[in-house]
Legacy VTK file of the C-alpha trace (Angstrom):
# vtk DataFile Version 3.0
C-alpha trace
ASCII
DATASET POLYDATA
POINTS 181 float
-39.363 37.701 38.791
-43.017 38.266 39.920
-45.478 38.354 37.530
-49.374 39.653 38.004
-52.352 40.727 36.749
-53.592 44.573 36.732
-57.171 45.160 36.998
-58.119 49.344 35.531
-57.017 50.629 38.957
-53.617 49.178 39.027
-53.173 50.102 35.216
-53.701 54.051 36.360
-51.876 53.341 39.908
-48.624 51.872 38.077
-49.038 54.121 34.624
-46.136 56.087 35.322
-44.059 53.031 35.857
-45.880 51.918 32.925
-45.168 54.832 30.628
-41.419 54.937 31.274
-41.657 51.173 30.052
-42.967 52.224 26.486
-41.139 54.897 25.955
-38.111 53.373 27.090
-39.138 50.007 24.416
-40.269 53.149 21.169
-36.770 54.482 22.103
-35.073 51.548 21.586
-36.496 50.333 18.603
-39.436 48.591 19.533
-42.074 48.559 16.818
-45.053 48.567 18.565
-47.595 51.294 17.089
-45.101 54.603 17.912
-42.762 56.977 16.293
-41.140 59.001 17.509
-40.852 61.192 18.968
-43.087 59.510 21.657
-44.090 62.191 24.047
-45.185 61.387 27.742
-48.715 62.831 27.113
-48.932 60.292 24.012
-47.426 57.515 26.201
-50.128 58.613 29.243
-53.338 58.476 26.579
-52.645 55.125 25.351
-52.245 53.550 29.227
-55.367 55.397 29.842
-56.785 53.163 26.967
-55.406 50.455 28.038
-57.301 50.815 31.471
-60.448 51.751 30.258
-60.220 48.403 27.975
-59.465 46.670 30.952
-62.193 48.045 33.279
-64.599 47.271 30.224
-63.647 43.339 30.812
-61.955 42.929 27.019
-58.363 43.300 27.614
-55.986 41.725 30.645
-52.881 43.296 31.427
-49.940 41.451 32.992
-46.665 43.264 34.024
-43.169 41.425 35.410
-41.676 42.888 38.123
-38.128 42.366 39.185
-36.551 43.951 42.585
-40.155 46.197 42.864
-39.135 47.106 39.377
-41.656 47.017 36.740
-39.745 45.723 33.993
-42.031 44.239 31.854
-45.429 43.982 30.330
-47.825 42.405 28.221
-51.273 42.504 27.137
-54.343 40.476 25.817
-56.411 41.217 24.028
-60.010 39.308 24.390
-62.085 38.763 21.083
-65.938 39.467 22.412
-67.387 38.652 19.024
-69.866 35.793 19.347
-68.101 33.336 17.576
-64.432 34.282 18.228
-64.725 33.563 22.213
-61.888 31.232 21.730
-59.106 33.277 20.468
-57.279 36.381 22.363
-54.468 38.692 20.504
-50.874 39.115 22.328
-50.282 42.894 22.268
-47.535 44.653 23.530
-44.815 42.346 25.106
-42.561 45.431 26.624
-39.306 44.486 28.195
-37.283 47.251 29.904
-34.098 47.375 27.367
-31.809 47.334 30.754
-33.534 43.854 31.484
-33.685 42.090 28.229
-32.313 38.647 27.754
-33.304 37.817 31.815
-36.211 35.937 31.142
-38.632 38.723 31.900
-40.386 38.207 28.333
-40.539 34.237 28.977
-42.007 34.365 32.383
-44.370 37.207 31.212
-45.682 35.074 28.246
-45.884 32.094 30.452
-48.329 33.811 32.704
-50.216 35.249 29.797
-50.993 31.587 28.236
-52.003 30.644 32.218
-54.323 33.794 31.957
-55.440 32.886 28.288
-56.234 28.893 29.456
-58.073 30.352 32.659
-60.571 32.120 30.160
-60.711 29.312 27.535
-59.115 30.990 25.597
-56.876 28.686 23.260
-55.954 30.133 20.200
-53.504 32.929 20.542
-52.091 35.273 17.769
-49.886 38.232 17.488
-47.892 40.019 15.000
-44.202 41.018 15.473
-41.844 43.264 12.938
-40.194 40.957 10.418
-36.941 39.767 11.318
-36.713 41.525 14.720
-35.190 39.542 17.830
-38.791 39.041 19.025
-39.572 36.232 16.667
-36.779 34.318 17.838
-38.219 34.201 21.041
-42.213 33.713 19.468
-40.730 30.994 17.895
-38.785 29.296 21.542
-42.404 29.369 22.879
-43.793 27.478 20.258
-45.336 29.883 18.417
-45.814 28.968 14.580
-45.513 31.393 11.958
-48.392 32.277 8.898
-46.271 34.746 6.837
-45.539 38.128 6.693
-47.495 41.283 5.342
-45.449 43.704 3.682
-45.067 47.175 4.834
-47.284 46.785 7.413
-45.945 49.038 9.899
-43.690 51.765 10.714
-40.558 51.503 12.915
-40.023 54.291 15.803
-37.691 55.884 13.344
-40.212 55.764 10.231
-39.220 53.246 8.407
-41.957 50.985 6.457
-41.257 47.089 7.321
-43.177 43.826 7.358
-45.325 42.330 9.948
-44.752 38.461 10.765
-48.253 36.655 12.254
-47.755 34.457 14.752
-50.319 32.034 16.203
-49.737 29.077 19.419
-52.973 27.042 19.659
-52.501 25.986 23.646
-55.798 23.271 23.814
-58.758 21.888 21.408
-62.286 22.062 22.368
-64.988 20.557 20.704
-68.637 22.891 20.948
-71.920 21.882 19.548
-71.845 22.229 16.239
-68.284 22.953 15.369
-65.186 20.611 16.066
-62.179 21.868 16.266
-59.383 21.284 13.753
LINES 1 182
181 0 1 2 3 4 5 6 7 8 9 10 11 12 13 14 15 16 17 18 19 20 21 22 23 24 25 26 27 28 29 30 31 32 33 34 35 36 37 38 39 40 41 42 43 44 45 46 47 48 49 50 51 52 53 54 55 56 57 58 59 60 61 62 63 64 65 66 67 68 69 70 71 72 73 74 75 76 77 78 79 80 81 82 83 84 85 86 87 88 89 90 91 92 93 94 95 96 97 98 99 100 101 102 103 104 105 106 107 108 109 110 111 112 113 114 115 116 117 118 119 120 121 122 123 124 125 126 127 128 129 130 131 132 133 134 135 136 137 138 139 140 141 142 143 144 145 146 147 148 149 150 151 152 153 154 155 156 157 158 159 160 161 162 163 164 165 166 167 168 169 170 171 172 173 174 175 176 177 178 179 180
């Protein structure tokens, strides 16, 4: 497994690659901001997103690659507010469904809590559907969860289900003024 970083370019270079990976994840279940039907042109806009977020320096993009297969990918998400420099959002962990359980999604987060450290970044938090296979794994990282929000999201199929938060903090810093807890 080979895991890097995309910069804007690569984001448009590999978004076919990249789209195939989404709707391959929405078609199998995947609650991550799609019903469906997910059409290519949808799948297309939000990678174009994604690279624009990128080339505007608030959002790093890693992606797994196995056999020069791209099966994997996942995002963060930088806070630029002022006093949130610390913290980043995990969005999108995407894991091909014909490579799950191969430690794409473990190597992928691995690098993304490198990436996160790299940028001071220490507090990380996502949000994952409620009793999906995916906190399992939040959880094997060391993730701790807050709680759950009910029917907080839709499933690919429509369905109305709860959102768990999930949070890892990965160092403390102290910074004048404020002390960290």
């Amino acid at each position: 497994m080979q895991v890097r970083m995309l910069d804007a370019a690569g984001v448009r270079q590999h978004a076919a690659q990249l789209r195939a990976l989404l709707l391959d994840a929405v078609a199998h279940g995947a609650s991550v901001g799609f019903v469906m039907p997910l059409g290519e042109a949808a799948a297309d806009a939000y990678w174009s997103d994604v690279a624009n977020a990128v080339e505007a320096g608030h959002r790093i993009v890693l992606v797994g690659w196995r056999d020069h297969v791209l099966t994997g990918t996942v995002q963060l998400d930088l806070c630029m507010k002022p006093n949130g420099l610390n913290r980043a959002e995990v969005q999108k962990l995407l894991v091909h469904s014909g490579a799950r359980r191969g430690g794409v999604a473990t190597a992928l987060m691995g690098a993304l809590e490198m990436q996160a450290l790299a940028l001071r970044r220490g507090l990380l938090f996502l949000d994952t559907e409620a009793g999906s296979s995916a906190e399992a794994l939040y959880e094997r990282l060391g993730y701790t969860r807050v709680g759950e929000l009910p029917e907080y999201c839709a499933t690919p199929s429509g369905a109305w289900r709860p959102t768990a938060i999930w949070y890892k903090t990965l160092f403390l810093r102290e910074r004048k003024g404020m002390r960290a807890a």
